[in-house]
Backbone as numpy.savetxt, mean C-alpha at the origin, in Angstrom:
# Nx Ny Nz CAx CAy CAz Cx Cy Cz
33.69 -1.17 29.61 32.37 -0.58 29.45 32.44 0.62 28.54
33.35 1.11 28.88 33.72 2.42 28.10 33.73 2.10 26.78
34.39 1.14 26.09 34.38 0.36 24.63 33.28 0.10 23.67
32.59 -0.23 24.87 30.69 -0.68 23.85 29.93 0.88 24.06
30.43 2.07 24.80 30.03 2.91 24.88 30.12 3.59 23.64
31.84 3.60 23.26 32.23 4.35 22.16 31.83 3.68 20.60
31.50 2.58 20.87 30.76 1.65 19.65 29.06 2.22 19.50
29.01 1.99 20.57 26.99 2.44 20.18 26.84 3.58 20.20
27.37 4.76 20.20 27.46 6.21 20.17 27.29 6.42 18.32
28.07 5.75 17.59 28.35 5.84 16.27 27.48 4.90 15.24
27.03 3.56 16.14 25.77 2.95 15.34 24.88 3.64 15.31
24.63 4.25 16.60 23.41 4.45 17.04 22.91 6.36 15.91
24.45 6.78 15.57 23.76 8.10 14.86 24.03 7.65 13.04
24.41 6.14 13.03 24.23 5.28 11.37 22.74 5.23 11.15
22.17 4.48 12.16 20.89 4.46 12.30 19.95 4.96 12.25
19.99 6.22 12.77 19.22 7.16 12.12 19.25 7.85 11.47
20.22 7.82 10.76 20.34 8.65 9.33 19.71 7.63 8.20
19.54 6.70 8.94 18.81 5.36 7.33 17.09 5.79 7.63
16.90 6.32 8.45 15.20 6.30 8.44 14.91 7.66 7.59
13.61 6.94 6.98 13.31 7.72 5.58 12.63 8.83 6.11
12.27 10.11 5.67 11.47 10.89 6.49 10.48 11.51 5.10
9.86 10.25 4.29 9.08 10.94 3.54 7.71 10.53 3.80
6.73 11.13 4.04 5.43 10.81 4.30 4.83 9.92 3.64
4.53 9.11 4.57 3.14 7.89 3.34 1.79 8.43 3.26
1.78 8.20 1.98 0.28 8.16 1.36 -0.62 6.65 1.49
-2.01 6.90 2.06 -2.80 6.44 1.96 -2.94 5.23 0.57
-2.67 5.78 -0.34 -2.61 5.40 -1.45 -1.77 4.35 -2.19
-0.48 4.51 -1.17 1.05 3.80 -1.89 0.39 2.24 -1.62
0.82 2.00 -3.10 0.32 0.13 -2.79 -0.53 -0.01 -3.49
-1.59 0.67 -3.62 -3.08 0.46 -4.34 -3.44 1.00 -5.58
-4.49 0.15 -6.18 -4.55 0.43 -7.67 -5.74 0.12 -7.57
-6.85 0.79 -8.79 -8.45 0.33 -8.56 -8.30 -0.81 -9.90
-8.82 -1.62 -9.44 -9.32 -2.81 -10.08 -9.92 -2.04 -11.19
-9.79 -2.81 -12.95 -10.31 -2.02 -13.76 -10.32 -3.40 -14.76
-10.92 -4.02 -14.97 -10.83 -5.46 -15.80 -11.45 -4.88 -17.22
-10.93 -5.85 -18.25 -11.73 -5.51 -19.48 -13.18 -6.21 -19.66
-13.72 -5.70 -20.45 -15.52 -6.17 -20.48 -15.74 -7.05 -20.37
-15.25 -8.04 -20.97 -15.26 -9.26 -21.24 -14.69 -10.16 -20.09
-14.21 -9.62 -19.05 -13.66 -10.44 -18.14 -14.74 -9.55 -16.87
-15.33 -8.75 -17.28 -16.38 -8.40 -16.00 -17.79 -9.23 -16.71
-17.84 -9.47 -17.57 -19.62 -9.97 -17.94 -19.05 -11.18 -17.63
-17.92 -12.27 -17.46 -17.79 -13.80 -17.20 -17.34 -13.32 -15.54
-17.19 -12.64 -14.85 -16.67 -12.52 -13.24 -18.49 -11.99 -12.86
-19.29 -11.45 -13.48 -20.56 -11.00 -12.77 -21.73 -12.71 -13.33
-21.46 -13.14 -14.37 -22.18 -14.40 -14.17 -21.54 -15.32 -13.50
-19.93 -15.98 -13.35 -19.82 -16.79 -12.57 -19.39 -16.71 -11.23
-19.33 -15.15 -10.86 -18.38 -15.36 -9.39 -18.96 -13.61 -8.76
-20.44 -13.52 -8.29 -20.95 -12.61 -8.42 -20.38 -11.70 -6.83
-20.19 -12.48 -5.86 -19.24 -11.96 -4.29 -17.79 -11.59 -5.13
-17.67 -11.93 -5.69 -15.65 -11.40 -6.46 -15.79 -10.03 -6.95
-16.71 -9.93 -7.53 -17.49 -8.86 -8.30 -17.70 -7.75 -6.97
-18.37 -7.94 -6.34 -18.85 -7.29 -5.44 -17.70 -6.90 -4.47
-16.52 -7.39 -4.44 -15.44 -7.10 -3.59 -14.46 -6.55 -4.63
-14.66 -6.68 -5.69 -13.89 -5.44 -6.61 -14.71 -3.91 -6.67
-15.64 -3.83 -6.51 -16.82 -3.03 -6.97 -16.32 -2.10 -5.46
-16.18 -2.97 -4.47 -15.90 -2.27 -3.07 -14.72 -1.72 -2.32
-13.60 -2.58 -3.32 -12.51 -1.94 -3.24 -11.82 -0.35 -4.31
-12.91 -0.20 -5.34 -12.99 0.27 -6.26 -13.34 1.88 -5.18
-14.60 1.82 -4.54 -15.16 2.54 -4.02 -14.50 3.05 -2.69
-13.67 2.10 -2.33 -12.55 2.65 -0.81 -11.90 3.67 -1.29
-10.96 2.95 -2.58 -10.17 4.01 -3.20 -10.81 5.39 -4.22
-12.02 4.98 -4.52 -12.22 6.10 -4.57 -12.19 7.67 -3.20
-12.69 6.77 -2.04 -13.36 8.04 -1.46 -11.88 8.43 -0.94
-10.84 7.88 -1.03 -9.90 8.08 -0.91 -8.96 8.95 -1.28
-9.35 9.19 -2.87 -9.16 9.90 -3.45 -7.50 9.20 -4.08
-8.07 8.09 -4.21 -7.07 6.98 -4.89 -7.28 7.19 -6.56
-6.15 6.52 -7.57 -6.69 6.36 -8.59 -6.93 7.38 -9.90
-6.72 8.63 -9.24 -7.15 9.84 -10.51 -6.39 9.98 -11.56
């Protein structure tokens, strides 16, 4: 018993030296949708809900203060 004692004593302080201790941002991951003209005037005539869920993800990250 004593053996797996002296084993997990030394994983166990590997282990937490691997955890990261830098804060996440809200932000990490995300990018605002920004298409060129020409691919928003053919996405608002043929696919006008696609549009509208870029337009809304656009606006999350804004209030987010995503994106600047």
């Amino acid at each position: 018993m004593r053996k797996y004692l002296a084993l997990t004593l030394p994983l166990c302080a590997l282990i937490t030296g691997c955890q990261t201790t830098s804060r996440q941002n809200a932000c990490d991951g995300f990018a605002p949708l920004r298409p060129k003209l020409e691919t928003i005037v053919y996405i608002l005539r043929n696919d006008r809900p696609f549009a509208n869920d870029v337009a809304a993800h656009n606006r999350l990250l804004s209030s987010l203060g995503c994106g600047k």
